[in-house]
PyMOL Python script that loads the backbone (N, CA, C, O; Angstrom):
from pymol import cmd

cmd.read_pdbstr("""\
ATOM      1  N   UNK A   1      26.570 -84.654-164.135  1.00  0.00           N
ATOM      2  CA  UNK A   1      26.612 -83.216-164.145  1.00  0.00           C
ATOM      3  C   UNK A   1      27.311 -82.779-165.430  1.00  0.00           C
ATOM      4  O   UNK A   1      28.418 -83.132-165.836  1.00  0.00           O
ATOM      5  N   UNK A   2      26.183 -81.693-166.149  1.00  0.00           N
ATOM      6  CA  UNK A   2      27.336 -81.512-167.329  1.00  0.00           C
ATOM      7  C   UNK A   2      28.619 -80.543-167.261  1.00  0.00           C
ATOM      8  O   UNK A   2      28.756 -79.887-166.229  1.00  0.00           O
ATOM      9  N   UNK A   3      29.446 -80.425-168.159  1.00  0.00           N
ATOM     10  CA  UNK A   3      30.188 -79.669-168.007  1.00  0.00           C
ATOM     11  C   UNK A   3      30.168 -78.126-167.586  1.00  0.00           C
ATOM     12  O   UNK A   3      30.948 -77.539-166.837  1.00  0.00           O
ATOM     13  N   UNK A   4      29.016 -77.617-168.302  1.00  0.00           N
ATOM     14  CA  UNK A   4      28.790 -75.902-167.869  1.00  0.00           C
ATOM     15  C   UNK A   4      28.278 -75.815-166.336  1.00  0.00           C
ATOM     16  O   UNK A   4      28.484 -74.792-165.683  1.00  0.00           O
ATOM     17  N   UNK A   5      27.545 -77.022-165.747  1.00  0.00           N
ATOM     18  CA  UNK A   5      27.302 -76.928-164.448  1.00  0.00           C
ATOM     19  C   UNK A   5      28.416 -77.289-163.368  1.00  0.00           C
ATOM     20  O   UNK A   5      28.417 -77.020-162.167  1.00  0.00           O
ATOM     21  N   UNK A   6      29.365 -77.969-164.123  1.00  0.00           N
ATOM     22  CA  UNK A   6      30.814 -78.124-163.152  1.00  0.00           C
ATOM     23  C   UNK A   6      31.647 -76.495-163.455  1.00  0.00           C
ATOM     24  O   UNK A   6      32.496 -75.944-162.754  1.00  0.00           O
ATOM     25  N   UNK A   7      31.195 -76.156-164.405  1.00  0.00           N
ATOM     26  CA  UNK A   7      32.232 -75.008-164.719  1.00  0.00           C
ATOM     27  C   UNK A   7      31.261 -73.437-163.913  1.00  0.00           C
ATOM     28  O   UNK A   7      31.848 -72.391-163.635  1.00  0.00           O
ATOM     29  N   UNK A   8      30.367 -73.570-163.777  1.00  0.00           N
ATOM     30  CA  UNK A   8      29.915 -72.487-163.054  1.00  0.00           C
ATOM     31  C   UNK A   8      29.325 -72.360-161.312  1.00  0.00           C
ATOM     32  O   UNK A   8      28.859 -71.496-160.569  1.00  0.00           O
ATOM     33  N   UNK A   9      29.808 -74.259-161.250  1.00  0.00           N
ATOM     34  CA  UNK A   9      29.783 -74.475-159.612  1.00  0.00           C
ATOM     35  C   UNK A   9      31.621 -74.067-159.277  1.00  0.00           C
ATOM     36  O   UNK A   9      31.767 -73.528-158.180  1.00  0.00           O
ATOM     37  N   UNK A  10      32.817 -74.253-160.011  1.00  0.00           N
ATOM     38  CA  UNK A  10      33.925 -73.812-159.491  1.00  0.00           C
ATOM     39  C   UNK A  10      34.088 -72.553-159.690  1.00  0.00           C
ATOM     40  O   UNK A  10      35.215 -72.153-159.400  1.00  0.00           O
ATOM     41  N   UNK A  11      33.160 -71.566-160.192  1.00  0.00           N
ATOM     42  CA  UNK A  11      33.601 -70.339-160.760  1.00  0.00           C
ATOM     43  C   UNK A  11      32.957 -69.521-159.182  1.00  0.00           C
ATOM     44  O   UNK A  11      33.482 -68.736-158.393  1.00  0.00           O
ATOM     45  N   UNK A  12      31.447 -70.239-159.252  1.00  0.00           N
ATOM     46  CA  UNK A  12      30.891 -70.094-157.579  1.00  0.00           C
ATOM     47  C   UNK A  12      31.597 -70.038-156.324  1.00  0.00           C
ATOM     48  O   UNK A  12      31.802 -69.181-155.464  1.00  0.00           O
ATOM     49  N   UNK A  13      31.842 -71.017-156.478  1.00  0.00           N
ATOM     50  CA  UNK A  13      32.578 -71.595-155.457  1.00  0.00           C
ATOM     51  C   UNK A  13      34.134 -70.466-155.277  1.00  0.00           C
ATOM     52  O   UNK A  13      34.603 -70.153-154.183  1.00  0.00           O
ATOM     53  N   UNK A  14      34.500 -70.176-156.155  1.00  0.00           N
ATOM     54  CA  UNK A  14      35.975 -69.609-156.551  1.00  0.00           C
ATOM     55  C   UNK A  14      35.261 -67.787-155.785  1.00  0.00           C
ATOM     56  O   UNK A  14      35.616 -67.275-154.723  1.00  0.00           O
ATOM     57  N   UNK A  15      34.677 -67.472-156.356  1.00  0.00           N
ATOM     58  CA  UNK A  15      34.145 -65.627-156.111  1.00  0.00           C
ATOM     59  C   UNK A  15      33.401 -65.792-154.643  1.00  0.00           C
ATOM     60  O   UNK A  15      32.930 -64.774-154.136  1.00  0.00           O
ATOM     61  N   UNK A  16      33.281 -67.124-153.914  1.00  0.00           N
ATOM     62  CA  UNK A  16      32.599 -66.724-152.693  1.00  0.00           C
ATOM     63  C   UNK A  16      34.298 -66.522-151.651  1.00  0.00           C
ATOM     64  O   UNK A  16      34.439 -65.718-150.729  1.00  0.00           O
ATOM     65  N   UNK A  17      35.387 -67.512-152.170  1.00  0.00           N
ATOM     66  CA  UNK A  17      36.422 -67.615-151.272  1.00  0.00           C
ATOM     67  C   UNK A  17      37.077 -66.460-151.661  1.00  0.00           C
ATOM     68  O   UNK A  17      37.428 -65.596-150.857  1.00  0.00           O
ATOM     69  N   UNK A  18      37.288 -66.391-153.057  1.00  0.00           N
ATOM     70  CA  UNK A  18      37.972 -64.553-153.299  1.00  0.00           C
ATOM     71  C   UNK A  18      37.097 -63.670-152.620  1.00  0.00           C
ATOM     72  O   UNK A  18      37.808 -62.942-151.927  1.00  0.00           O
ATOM     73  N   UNK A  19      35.584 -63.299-152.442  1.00  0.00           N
ATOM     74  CA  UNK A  19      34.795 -62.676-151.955  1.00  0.00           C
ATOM     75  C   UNK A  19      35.099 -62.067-150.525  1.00  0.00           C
ATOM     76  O   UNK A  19      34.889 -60.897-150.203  1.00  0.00           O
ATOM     77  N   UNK A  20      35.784 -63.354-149.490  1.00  0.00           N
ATOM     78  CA  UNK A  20      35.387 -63.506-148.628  1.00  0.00           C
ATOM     79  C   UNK A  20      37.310 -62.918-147.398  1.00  0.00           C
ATOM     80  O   UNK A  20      37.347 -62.661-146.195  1.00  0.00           O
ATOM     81  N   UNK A  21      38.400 -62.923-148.331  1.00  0.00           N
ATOM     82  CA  UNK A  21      40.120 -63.135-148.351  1.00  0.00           C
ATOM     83  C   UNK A  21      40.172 -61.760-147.298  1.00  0.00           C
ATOM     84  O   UNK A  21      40.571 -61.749-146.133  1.00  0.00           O
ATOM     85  N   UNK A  22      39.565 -60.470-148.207  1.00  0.00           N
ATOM     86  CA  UNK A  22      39.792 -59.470-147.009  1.00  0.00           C
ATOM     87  C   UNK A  22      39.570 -59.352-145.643  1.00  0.00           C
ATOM     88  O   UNK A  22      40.448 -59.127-144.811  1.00  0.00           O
ATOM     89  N   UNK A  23      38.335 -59.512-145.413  1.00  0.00           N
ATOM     90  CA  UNK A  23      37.617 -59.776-144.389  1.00  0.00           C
ATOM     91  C   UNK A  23      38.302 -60.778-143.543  1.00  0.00           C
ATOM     92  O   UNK A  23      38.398 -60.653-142.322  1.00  0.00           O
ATOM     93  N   UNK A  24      38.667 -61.545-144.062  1.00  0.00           N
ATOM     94  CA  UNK A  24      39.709 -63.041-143.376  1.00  0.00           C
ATOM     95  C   UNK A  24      41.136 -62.698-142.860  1.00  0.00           C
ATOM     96  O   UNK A  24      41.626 -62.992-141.770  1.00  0.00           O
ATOM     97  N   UNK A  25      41.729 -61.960-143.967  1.00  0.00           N
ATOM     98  CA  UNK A  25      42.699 -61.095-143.300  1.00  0.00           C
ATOM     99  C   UNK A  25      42.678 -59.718-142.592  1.00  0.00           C
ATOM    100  O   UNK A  25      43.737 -59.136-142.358  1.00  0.00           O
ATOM    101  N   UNK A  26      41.567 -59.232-142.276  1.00  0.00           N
ATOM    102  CA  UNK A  26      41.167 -58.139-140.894  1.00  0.00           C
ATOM    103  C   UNK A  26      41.418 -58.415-140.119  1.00  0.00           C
ATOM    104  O   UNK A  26      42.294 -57.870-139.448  1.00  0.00           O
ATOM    105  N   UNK A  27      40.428 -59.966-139.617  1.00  0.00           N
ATOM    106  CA  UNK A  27      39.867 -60.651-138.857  1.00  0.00           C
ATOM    107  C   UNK A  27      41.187 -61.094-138.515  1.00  0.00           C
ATOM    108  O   UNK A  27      41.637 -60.412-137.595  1.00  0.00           O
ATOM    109  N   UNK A  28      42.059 -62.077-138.957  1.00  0.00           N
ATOM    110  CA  UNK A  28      42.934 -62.468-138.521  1.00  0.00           C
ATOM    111  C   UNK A  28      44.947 -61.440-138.126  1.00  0.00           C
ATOM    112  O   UNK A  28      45.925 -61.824-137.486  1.00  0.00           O
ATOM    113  N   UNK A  29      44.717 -60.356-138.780  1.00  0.00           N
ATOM    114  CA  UNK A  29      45.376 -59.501-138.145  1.00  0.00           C
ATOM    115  C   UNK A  29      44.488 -58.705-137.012  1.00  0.00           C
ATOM    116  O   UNK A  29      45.349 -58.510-136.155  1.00  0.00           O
ATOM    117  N   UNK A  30      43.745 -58.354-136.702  1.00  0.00           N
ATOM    118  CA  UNK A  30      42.738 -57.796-135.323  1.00  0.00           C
ATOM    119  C   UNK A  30      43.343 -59.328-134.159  1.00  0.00           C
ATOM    120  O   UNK A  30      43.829 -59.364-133.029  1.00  0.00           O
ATOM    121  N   UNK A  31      43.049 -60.194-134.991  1.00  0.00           N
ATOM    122  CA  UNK A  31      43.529 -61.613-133.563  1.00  0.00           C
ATOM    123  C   UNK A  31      44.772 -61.424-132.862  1.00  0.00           C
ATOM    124  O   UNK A  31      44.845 -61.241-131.647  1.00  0.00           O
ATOM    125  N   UNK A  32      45.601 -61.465-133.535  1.00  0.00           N
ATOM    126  CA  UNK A  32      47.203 -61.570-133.760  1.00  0.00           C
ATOM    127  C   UNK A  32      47.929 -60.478-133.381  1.00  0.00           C
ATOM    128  O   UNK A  32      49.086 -60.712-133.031  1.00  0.00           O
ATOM    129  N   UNK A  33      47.442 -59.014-133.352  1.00  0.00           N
ATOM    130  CA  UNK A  33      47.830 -57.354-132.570  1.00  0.00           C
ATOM    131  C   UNK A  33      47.493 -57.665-131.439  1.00  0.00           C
ATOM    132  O   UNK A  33      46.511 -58.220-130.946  1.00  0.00           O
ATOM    133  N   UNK A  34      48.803 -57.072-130.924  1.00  0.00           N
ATOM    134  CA  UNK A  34      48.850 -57.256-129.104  1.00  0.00           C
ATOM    135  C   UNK A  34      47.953 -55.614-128.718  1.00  0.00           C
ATOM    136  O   UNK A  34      47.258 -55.310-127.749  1.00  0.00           O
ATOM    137  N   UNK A  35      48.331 -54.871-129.872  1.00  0.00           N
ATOM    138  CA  UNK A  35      47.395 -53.704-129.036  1.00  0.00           C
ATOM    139  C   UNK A  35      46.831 -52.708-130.291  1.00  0.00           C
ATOM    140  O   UNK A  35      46.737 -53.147-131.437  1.00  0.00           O
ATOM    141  N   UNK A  36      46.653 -52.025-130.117  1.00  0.00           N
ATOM    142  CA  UNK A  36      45.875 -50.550-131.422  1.00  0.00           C
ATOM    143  C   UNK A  36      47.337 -50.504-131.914  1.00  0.00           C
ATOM    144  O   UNK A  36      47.332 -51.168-132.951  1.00  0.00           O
ATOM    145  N   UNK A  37      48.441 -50.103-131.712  1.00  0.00           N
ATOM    146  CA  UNK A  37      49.512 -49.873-131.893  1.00  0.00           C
ATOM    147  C   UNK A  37      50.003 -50.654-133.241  1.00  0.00           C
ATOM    148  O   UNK A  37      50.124 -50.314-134.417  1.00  0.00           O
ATOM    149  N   UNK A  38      50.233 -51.900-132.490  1.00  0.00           N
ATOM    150  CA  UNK A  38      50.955 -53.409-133.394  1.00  0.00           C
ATOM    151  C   UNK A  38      50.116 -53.180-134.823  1.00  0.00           C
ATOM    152  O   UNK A  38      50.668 -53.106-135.921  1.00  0.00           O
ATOM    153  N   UNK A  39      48.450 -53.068-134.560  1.00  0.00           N
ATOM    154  CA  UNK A  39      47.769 -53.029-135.731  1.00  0.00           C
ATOM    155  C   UNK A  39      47.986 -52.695-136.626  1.00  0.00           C
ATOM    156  O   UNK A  39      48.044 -53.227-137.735  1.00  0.00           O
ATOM    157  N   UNK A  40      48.304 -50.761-135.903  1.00  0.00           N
ATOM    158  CA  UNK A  40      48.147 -49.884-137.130  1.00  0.00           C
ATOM    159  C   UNK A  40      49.877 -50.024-137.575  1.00  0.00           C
ATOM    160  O   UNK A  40      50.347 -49.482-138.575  1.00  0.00           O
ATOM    161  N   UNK A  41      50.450 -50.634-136.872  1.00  0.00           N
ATOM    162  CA  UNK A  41      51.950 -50.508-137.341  1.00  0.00           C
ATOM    163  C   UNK A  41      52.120 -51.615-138.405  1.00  0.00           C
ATOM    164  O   UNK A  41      53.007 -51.596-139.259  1.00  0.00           O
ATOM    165  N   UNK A  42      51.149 -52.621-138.269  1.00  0.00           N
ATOM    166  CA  UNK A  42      50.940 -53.772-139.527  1.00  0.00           C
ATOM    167  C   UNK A  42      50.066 -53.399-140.625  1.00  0.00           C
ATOM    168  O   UNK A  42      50.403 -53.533-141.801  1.00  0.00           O
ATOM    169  N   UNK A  43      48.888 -52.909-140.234  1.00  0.00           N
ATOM    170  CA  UNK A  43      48.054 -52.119-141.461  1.00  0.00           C
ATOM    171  C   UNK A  43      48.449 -51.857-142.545  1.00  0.00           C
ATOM    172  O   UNK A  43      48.078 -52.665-143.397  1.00  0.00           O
ATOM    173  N   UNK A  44      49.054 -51.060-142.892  1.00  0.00           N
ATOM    174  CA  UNK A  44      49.538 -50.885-143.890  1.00  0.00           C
ATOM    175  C   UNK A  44      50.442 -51.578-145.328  1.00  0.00           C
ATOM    176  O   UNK A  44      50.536 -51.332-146.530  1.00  0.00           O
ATOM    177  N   UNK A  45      50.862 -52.327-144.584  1.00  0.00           N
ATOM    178  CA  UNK A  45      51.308 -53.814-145.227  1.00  0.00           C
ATOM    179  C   UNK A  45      50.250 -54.384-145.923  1.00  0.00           C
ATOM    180  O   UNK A  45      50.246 -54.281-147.150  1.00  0.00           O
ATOM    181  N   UNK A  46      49.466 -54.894-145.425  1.00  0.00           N
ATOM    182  CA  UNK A  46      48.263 -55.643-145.337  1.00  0.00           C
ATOM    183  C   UNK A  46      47.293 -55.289-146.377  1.00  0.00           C
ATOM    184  O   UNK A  46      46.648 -56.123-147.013  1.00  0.00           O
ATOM    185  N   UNK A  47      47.180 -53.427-146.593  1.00  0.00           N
ATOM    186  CA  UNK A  47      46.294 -52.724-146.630  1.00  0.00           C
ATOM    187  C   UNK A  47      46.815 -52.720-148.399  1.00  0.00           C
ATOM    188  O   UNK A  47      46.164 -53.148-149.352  1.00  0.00           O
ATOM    189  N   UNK A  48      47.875 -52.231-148.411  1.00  0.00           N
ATOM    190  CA  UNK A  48      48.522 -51.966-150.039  1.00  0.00           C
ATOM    191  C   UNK A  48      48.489 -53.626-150.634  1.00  0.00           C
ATOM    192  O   UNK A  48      47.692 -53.664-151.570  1.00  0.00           O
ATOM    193  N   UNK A  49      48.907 -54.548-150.459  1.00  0.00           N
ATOM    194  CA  UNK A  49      48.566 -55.715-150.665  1.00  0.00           C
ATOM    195  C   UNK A  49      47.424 -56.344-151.392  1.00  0.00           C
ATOM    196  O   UNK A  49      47.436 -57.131-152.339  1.00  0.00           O
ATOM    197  N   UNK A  50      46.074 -55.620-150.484  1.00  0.00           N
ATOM    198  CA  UNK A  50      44.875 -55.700-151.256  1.00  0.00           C
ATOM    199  C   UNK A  50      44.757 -55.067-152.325  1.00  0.00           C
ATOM    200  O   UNK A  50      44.510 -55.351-153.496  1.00  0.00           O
ATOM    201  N   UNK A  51      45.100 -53.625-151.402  1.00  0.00           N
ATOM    202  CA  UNK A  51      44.907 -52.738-152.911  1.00  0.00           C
ATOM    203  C   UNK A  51      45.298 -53.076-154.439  1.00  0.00           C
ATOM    204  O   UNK A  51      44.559 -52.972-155.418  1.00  0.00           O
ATOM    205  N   UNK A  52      46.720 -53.532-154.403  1.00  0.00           N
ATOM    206  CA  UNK A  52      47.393 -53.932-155.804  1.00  0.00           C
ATOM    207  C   UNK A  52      46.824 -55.423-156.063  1.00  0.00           C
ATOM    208  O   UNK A  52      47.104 -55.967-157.131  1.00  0.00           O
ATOM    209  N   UNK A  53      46.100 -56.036-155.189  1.00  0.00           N
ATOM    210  CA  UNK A  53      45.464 -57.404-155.626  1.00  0.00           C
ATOM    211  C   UNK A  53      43.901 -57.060-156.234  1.00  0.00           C
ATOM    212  O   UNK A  53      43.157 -57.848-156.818  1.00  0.00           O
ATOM    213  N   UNK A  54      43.700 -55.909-155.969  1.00  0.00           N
ATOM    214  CA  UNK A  54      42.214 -55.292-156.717  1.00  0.00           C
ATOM    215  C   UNK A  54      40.979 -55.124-155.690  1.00  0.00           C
ATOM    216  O   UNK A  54      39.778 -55.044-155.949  1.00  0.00           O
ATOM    217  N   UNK A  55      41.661 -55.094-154.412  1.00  0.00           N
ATOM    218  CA  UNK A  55      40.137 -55.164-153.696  1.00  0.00           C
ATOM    219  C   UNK A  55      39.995 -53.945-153.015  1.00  0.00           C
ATOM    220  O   UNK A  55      40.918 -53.436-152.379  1.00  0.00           O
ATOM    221  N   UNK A  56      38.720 -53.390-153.139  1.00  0.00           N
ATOM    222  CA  UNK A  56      38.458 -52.708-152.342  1.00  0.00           C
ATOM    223  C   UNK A  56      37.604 -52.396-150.902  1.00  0.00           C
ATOM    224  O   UNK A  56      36.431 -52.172-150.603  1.00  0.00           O
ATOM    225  N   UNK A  57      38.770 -52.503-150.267  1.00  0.00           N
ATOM    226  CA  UNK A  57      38.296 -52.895-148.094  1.00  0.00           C
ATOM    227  C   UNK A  57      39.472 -52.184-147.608  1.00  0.00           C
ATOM    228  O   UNK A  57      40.453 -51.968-148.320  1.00  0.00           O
ATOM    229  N   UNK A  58      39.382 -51.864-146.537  1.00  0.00           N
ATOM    230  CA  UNK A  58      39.635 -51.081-145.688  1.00  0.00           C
ATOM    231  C   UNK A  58      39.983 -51.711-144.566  1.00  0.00           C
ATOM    232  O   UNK A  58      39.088 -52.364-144.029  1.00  0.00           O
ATOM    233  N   UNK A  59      41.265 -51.695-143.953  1.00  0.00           N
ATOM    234  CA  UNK A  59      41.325 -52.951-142.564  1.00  0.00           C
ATOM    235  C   UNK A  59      41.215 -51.603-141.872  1.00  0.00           C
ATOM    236  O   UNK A  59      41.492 -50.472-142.272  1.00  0.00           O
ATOM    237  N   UNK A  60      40.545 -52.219-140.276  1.00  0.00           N
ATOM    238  CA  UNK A  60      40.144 -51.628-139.510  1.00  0.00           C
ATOM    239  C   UNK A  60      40.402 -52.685-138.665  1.00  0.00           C
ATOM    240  O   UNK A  60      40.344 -53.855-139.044  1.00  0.00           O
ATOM    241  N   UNK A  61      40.773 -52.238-137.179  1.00  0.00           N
ATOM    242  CA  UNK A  61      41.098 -53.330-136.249  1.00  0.00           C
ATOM    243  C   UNK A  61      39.571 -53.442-135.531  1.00  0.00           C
ATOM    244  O   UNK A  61      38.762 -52.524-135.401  1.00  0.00           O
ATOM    245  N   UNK A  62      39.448 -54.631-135.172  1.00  0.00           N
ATOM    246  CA  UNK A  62      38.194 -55.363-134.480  1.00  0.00           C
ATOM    247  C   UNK A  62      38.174 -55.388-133.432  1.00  0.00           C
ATOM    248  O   UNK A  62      39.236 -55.757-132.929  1.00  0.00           O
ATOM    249  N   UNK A  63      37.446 -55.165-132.812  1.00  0.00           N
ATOM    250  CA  UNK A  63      37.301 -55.229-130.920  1.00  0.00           C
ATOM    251  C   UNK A  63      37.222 -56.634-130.541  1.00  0.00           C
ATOM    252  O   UNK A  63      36.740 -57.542-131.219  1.00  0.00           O
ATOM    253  N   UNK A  64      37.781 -56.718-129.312  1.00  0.00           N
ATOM    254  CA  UNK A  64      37.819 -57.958-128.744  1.00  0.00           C
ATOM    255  C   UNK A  64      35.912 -58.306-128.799  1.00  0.00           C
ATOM    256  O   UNK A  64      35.524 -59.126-129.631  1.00  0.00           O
ATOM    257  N   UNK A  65      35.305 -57.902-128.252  1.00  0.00           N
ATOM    258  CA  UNK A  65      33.858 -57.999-127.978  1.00  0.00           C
ATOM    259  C   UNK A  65      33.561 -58.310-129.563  1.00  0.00           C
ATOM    260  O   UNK A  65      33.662 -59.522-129.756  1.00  0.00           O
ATOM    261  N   UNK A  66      33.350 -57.855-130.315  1.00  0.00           N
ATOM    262  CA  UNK A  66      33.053 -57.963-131.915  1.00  0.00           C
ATOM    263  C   UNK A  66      33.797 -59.289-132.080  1.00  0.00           C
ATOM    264  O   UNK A  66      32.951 -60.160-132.280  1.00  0.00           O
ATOM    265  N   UNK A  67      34.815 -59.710-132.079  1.00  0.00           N
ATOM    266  CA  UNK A  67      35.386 -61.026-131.845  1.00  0.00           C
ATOM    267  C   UNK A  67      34.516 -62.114-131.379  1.00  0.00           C
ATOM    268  O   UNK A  67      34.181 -63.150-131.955  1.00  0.00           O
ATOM    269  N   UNK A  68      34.233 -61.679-130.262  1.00  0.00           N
ATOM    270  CA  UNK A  68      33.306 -62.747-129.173  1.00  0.00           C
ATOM    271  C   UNK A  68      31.970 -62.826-129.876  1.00  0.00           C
ATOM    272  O   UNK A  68      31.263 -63.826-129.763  1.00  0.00           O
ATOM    273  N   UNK A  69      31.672 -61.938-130.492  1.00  0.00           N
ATOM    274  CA  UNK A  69      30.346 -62.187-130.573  1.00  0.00           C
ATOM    275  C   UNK A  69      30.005 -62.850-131.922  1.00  0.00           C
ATOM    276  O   UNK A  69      28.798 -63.010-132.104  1.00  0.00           O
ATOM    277  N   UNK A  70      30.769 -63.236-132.834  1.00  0.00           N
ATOM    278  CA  UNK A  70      30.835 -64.093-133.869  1.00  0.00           C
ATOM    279  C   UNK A  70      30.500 -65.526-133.788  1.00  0.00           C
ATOM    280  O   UNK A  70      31.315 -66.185-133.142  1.00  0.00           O
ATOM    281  N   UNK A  71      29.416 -66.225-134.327  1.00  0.00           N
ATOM    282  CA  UNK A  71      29.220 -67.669-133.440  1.00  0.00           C
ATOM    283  C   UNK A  71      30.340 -68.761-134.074  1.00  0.00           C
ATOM    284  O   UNK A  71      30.750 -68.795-135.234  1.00  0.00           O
ATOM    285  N   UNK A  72      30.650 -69.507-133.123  1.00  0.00           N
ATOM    286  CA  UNK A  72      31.642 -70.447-133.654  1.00  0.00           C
ATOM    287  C   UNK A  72      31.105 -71.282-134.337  1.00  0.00           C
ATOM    288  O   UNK A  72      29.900 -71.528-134.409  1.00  0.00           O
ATOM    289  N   UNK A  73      32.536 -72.091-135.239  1.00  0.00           N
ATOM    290  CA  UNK A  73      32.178 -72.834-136.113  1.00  0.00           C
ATOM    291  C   UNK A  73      31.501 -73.757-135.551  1.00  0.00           C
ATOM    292  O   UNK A  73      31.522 -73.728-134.321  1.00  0.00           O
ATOM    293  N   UNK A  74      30.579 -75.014-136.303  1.00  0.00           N
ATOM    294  CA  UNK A  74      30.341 -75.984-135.692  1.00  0.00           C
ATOM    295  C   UNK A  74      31.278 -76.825-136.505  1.00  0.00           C
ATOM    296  O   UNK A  74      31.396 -76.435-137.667  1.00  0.00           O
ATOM    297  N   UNK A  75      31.990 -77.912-136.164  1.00  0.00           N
ATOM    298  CA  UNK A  75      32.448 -79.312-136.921  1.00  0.00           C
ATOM    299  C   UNK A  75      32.053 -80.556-136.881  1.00  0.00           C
ATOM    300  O   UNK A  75      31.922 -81.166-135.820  1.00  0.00           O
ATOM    301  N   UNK A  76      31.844 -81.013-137.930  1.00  0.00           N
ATOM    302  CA  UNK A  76      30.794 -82.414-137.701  1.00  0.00           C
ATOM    303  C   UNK A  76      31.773 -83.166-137.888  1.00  0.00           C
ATOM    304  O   UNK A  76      32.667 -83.061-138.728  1.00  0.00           O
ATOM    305  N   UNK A  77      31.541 -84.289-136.746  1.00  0.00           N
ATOM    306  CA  UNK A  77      32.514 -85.411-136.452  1.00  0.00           C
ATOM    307  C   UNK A  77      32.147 -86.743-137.265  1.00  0.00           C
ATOM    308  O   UNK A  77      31.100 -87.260-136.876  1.00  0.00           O
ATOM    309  N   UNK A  78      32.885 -87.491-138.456  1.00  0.00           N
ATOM    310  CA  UNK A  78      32.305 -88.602-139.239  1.00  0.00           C
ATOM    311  C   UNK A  78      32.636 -89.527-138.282  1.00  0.00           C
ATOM    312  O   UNK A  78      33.778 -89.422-137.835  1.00  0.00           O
ATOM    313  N   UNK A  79      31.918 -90.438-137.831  1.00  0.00           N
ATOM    314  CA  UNK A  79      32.812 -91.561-137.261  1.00  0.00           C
ATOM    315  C   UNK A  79      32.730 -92.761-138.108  1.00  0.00           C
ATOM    316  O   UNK A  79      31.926 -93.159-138.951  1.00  0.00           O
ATOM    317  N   UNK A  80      34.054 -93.300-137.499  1.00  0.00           N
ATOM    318  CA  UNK A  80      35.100 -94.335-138.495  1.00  0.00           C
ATOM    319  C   UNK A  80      34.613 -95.204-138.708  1.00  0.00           C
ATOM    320  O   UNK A  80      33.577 -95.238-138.044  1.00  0.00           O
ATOM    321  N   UNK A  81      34.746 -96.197-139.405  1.00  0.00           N
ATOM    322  CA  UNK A  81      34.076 -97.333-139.751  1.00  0.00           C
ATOM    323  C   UNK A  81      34.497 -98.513-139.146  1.00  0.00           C
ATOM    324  O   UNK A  81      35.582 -98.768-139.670  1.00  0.00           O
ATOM    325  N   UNK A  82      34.119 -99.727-137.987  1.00  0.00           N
ATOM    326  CA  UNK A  82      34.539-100.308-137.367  1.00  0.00           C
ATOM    327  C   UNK A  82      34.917-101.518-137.979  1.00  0.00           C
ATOM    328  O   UNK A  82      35.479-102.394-137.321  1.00  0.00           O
TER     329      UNK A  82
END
""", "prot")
cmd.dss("prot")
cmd.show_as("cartoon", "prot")
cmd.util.cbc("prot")
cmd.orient("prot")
């Protein structure tokens, strides 16, 4: 692999996980709030954070149901070598 194709598979690779940080931290403050309350009393933290990191999203708390309905990961199991 030459070099410009290693250098524009980590640059890929790099803008799908930055891409992806807000959304990850919604998702995982919506988990973690015991109620609407806790949320919006954390929101804001959360919210300026992005902002001064350059992104523009909006946390909004997630419904339990919207939760559920996300399909789980699958994990593939290697097995060991005997």
């Amino acid at each position: 692999m030459s070099l410009i194709s290693k250098m524009c598979l980590k640059h890929c690779k790099t803008i799908y996980i930055t891409k992806n940080i807000p959304e990850a931290i919604n998702k995982r403050l919506s988990e973690i709030s015991f109620d609407k309350g806790s949320f919006d009393k954390a929101a804001p933290l959360y919210q300026h954070a992005m902002n001064e990191s350059g992104y523009n999203y909006l946390t909004a708390q997630r419904s339990t149901q919207q939760q559920k309905e996300e399909p789980a990961q699958k994990h593939h199991m290697v097995p060991s070598p005997n």
